[in-house]
C-alpha positions as CSV (number, residue, x, y, z in Angstrom):
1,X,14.5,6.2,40.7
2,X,13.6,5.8,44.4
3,X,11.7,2.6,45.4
4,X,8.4,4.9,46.4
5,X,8.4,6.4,42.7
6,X,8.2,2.8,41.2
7,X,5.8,1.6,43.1
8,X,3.4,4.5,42.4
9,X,4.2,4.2,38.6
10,X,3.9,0.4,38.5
11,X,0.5,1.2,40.7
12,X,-0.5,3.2,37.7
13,X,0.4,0.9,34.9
14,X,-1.8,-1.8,37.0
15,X,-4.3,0.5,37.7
16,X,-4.4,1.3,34.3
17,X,-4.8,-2.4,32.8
18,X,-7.2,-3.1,35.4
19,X,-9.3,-0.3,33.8
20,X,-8.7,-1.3,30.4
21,X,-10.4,-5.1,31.2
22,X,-12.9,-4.1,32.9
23,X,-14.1,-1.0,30.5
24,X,-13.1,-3.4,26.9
25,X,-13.4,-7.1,28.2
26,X,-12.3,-9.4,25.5
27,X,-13.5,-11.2,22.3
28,X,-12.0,-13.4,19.5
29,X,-12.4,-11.4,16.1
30,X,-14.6,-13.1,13.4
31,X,-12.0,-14.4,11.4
32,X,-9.5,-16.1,13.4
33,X,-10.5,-19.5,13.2
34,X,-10.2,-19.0,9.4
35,X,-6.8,-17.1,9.6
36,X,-5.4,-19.8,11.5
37,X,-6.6,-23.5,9.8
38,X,-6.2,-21.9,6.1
39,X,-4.1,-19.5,5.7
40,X,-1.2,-20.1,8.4
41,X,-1.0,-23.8,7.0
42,X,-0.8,-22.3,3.3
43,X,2.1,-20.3,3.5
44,X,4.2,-18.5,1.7
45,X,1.2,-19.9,-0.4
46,X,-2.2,-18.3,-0.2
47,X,-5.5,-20.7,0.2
48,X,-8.2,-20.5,-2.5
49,X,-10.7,-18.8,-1.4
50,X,-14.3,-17.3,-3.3
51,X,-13.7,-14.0,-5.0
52,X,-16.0,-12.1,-2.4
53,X,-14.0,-13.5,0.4
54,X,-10.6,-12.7,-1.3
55,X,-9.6,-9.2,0.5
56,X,-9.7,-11.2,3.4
57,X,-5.8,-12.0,1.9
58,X,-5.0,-8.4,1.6
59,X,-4.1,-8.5,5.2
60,X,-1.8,-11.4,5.9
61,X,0.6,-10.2,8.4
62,X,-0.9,-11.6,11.4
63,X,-1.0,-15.1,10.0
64,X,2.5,-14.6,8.7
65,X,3.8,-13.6,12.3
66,X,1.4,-16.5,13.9
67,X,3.1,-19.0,11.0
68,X,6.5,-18.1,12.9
69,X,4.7,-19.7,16.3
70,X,3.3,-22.6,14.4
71,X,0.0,-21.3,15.6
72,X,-2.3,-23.0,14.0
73,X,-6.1,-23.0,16.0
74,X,-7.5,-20.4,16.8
75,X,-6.8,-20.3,20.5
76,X,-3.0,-19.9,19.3
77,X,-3.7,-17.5,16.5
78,X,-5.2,-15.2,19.2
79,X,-2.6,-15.5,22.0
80,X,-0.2,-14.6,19.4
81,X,-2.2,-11.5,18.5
82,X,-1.9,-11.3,22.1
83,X,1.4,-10.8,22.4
84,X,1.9,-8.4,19.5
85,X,0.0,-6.1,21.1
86,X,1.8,-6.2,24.4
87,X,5.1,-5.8,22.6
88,X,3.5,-3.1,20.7
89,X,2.6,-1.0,24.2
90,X,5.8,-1.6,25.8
91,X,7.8,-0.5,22.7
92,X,5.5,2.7,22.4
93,X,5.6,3.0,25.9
94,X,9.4,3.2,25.8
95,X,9.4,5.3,23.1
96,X,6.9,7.8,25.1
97,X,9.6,7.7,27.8
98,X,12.4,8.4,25.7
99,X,11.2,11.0,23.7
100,X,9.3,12.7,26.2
101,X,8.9,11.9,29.8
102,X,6.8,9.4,31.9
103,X,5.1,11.8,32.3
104,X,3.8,11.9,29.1
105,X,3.6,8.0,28.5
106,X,1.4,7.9,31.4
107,X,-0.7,10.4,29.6
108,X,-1.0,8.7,26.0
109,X,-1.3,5.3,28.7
110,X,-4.5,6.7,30.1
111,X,-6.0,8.2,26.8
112,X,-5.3,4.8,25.1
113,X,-7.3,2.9,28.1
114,X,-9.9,5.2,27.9
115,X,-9.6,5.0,23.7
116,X,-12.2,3.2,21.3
117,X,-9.1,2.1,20.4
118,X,-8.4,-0.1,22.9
119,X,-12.0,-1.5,23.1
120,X,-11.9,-2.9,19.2
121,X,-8.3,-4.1,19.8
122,X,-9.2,-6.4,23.0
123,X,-12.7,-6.9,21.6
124,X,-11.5,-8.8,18.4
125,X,-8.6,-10.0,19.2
126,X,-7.0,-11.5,16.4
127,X,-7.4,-8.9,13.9
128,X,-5.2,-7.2,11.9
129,X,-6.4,-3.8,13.8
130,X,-3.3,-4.1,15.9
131,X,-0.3,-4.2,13.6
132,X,-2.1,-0.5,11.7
133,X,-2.7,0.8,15.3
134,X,0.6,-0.5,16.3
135,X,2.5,0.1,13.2
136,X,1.0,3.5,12.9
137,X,1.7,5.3,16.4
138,X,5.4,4.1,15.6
139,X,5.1,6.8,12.3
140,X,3.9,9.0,14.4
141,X,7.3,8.6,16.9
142,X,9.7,8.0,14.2
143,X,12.9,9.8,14.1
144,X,15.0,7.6,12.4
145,X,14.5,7.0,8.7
146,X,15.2,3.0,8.9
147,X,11.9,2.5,11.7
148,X,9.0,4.6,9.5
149,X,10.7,2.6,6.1
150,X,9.9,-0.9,7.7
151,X,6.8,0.8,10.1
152,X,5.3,1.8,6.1
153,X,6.8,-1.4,4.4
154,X,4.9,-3.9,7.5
155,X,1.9,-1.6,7.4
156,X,0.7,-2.6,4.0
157,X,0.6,-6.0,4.8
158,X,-2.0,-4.8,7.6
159,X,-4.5,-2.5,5.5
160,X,-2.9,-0.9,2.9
161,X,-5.9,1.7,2.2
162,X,-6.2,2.6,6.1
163,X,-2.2,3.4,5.9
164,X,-2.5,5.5,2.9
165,X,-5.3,7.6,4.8
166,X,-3.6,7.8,8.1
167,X,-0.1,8.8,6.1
168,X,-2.5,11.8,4.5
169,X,-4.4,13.3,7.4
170,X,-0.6,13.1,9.1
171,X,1.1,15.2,5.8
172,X,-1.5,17.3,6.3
173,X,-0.7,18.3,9.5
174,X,2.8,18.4,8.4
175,X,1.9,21.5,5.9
176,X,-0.1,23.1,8.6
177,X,2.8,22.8,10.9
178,X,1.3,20.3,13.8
179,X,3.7,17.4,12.9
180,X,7.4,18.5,12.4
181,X,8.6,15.4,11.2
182,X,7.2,15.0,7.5
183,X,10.5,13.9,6.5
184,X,9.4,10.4,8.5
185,X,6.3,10.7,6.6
186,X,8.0,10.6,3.1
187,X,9.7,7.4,4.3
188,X,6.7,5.5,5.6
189,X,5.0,6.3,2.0
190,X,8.0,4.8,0.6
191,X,7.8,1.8,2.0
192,X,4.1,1.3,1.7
193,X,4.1,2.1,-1.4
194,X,6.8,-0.8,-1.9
195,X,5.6,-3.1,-0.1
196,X,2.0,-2.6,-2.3
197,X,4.2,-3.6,-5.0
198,X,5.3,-6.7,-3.1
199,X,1.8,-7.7,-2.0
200,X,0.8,-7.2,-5.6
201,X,3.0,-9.5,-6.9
202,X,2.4,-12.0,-4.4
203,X,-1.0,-11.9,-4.7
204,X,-1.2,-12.5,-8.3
205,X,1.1,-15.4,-8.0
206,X,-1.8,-16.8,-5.9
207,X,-4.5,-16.6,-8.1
208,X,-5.4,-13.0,-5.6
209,X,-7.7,-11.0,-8.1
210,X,-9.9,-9.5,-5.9
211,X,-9.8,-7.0,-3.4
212,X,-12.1,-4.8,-1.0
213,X,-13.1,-2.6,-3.4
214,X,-14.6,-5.6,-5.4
215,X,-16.6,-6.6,-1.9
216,X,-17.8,-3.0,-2.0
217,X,-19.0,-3.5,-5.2
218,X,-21.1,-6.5,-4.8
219,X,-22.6,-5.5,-1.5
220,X,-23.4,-2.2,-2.5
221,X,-23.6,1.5,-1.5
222,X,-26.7,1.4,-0.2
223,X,-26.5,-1.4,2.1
224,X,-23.3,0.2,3.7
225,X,-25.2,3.5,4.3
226,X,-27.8,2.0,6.0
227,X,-25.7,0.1,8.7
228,X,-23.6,3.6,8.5
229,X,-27.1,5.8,9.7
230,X,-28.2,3.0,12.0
231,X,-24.7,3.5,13.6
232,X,-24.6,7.0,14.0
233,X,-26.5,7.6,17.3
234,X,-23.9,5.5,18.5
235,X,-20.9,6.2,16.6
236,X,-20.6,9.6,17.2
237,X,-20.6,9.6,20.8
238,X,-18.2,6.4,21.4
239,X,-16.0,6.8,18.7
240,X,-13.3,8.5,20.9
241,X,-14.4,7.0,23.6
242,X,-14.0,8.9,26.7
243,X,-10.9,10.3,25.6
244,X,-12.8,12.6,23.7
245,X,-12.2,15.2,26.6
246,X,-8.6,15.2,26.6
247,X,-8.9,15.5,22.7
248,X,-11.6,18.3,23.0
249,X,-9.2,20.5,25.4
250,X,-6.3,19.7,23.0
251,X,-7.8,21.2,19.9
252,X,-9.2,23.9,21.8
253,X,-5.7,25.0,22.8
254,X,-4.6,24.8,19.8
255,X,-2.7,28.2,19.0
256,X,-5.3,29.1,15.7
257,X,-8.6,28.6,14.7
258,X,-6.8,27.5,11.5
259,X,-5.6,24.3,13.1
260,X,-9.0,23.6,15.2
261,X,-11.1,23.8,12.3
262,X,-8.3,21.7,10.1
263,X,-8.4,19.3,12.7
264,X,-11.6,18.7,13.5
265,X,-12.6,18.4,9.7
266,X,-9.8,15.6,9.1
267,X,-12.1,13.8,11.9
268,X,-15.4,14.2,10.5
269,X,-13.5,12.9,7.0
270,X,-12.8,9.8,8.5
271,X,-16.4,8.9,8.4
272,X,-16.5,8.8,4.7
273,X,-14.3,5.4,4.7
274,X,-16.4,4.0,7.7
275,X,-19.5,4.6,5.9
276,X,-18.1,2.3,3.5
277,X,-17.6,-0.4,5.7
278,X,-19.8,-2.4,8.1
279,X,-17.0,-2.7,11.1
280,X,-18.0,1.5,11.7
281,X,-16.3,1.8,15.3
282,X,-13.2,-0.4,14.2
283,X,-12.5,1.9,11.1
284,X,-12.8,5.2,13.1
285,X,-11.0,3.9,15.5
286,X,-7.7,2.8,14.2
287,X,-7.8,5.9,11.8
288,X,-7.9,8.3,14.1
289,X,-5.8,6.9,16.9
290,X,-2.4,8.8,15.0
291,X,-4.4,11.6,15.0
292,X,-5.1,11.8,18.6
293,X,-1.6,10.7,19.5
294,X,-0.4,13.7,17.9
295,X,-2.9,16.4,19.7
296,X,-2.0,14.6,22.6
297,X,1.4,15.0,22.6
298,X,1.0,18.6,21.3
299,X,-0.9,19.4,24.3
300,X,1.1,17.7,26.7
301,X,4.4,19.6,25.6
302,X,2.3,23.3,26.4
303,X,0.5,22.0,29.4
304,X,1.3,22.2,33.5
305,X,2.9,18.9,34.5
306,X,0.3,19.1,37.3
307,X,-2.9,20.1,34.6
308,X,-1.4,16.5,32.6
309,X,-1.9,14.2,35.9
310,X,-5.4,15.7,36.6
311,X,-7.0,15.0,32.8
312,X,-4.7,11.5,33.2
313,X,-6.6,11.0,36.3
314,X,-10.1,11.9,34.7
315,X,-9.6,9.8,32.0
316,X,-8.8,6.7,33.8
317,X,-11.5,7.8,36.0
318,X,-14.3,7.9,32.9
319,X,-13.1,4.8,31.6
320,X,-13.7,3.2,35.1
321,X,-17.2,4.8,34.7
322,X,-18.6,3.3,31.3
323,X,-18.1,0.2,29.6
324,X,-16.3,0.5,25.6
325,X,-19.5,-0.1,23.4
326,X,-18.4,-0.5,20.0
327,X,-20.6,-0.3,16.8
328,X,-20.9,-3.5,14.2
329,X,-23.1,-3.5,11.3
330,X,-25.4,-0.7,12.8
331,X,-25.6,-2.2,16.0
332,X,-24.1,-1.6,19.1
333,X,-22.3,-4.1,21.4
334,X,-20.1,-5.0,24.4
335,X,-17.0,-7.6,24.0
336,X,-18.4,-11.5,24.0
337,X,-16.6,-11.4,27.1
338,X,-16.9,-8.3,29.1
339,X,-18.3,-8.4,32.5
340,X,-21.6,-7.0,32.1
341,X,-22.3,-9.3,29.5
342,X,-21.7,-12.1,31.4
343,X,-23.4,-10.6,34.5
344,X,-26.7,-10.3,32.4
345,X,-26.0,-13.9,30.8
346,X,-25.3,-15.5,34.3
């Protein structure tokens, strides 16, 4: 690599993170300070906590990996959240460049910058959202057995339901041809379903006995169809974010109508869970980021090198062009931190 070359890619990759903080900015998510005084201390132990609040212990892995820090307040908690996200897009990244090209990793770079993705992932930082983004896009570039098994296994400690539904709408673009590697698949499943086993036990050894589908029950259908049809207005547009027009020419060169309508529908079914939930831009969000990766990388391997940069380019330039509003309970909202919050605040 010739010195000129690096510094135009490291140019991108700063351009590209500049981009990223100003469109997301940066909050702490909800639970953190909880994660980190009760459940961190507590472990391998699980603190008692009121049955609604239980499924809240569904999703240990971040204060398991924060335990291994000793990070134990919530400024900690979050820097360690922090970090597994970096070391989540470098390994990606690498993986990008190995199976594909840098080409292509500057690509997936830009559409993740310009992602609803990577608004709810800086927004709440400190959520679990980062291991079942992270630990899902490595599914998606799995070709070795041994890294979907433990990918699958970690993934149920992160949200076991959101895993199962990302491993479906994947297998079914395995039958439909779009994802060649369903073999990966069948040994992601395996270890999720595994690890579900392991949770379970674990869980009951700790008293666990409810979940989020008893949350669901006490709250109700109706109240999470309300915040769900206050959200939509919002929602629909931002819930690609502006990466929605690399993902619109991707299905649209899709080689059949077959696949476009297949695909599309597998988006519009991801609604259904986050009309179940009141975090509506978080849900879509993480489960559809495997699905994009994959009509991404689709298109990139039947596209012009040159036709890659220029959508790269747009995208980077859209993101630079609106701010990542995210949806919550109905209502939508900037990062606690992101600039033109504080700008109107100041």
């Amino acid at each position: 690599m010739t010195f000129s070359l690096f510094i135009r890619r490291a140019g991108w990759v700063v351009v590209g993170l500049l981009v990223l903080l100003w469109r997301a900015g940066y909050g702490s998510f909800p639970d953190s300070e909880f994660l980190a005084t009760e459940i961190v201390p507590s472990l391998p132990s699980l603190p008692q906590v009121p049955p609604l609040a239980q499924f809240t212990l569904s999703s240990p892995i971040g204060a398991v990996v924060a335990s291994l820090f000793r990070a134990t307040t919530e400024t900690s908690f979050n820097l360690v959240q922090l970090g597994v996200l970096i070391a989540f897009v470098v390994a990606i990244g690498v993986l990008l460049c190995r199976r594909y090209d840098y080409r292509t990793a500057a690509f997936l770079g830009a559409a993740f910058v310009g992602s609803q993705t990577s608004v709810i992932l800086l927004a709440w930082i400190g959520s679990y959202d980062v291991f079942t983004v992270g630990l899902s896009s490595l599914i998606v570039l799995a070709r070795h057995r041994w890294l979907a098994l433990t990918a699958g296994f970690l993934l149920t400690f992160a949200a076991f339901e959101q895993g199962l539904i990302v491993l479906a709408m994947l297998g079914i673009l395995a039958v439909i041809g779009m994802f060649a590697h369903w073999r990966m698949l069948l040994w992601a499943a395996g270890g999720l379903l595994v690890a579900r086993l392991v949770q379970q036990i674990w869980l009951s050894a700790n008293h666990v006995t409810h979940g989020r589908m008893y949350f669901f029950q006490q709250t109700g259908l109706d109240a999470f169809l309300e915040q769900f049809w206050k959200s939509l207005p919002w929602l629909l547009p931002t819930g690609l974010g502006v990466t929605i027009v690399a993902v619109v020419l991707a299905v649209a060169s899709e080689p059949s109508w077959r696949n476009r309508i297949i695909v599309i529908s597998l988006f519009v079914a991801c609604l259904i869970p986050v009309a179940m939930t009141f975090d509506q831009s978080r849900v879509f969000a993480v489960l559809t980021w495997p699905l994009v990766m994959v009509l991404l990388l689709r298109y990139a391997e039947r596209t012009a090198p040159k036709d890659i940069e220029r959508v790269s380019m747009l995208t980077l330039g859209l993101a630079a062009l609106l701010p990542g509003i995210f949806v919550w309970t109905g209502k939508a909202q900037l990062a606690k931190h992101h600039l033109l919050r504080v700008l109107k605040n100041w």
